[in-house]
C-alpha positions in Angstrom: 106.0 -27.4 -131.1 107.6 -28.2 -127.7 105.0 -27.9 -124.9 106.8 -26.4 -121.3 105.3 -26.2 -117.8 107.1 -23.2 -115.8 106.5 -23.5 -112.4 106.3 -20.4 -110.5 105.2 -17.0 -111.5 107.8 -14.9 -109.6 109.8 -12.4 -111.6 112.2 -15.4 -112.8 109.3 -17.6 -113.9 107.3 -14.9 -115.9 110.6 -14.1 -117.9 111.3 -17.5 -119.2 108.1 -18.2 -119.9 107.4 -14.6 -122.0 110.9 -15.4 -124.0 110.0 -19.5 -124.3 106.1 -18.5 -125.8 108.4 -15.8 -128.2 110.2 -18.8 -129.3 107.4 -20.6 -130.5 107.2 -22.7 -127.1 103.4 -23.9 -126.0 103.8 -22.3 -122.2 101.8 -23.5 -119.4 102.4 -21.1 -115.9 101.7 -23.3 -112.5 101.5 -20.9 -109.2 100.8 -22.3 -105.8 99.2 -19.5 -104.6 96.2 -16.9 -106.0 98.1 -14.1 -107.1 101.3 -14.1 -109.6 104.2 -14.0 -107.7 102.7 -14.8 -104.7 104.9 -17.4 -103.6 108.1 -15.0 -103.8 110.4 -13.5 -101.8 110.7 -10.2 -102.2 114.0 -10.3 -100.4 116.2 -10.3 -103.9 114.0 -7.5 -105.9 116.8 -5.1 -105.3 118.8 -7.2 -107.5 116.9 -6.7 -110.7 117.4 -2.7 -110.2 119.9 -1.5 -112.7 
């Protein structure tokens, strides 16, 4: 089993880490700040709109 730290739980860093853990991947989530996502942006969410 491959053990991965994602760092950053932003919209990016929640992804890879759901479709790592679905591949069998041990998953460990590091966020800087108290809330997920708290450390983003916000300026790019647009983006992810179909």
């Amino acid at each position: 089993m491959r053990r991965v730290l994602v760092k950053g739980a932003g919209v990016a860093g929640l992804t890879v880490a759901h479709e790592l853990a679905e591949r069998g991947a041990s998953v460990t989530v590091a966020e800087i700040r108290s809330q997920v996502g708290g450390n983003a942006s916000w300026l790019a969410g647009g983006m992810l709109a179909p």
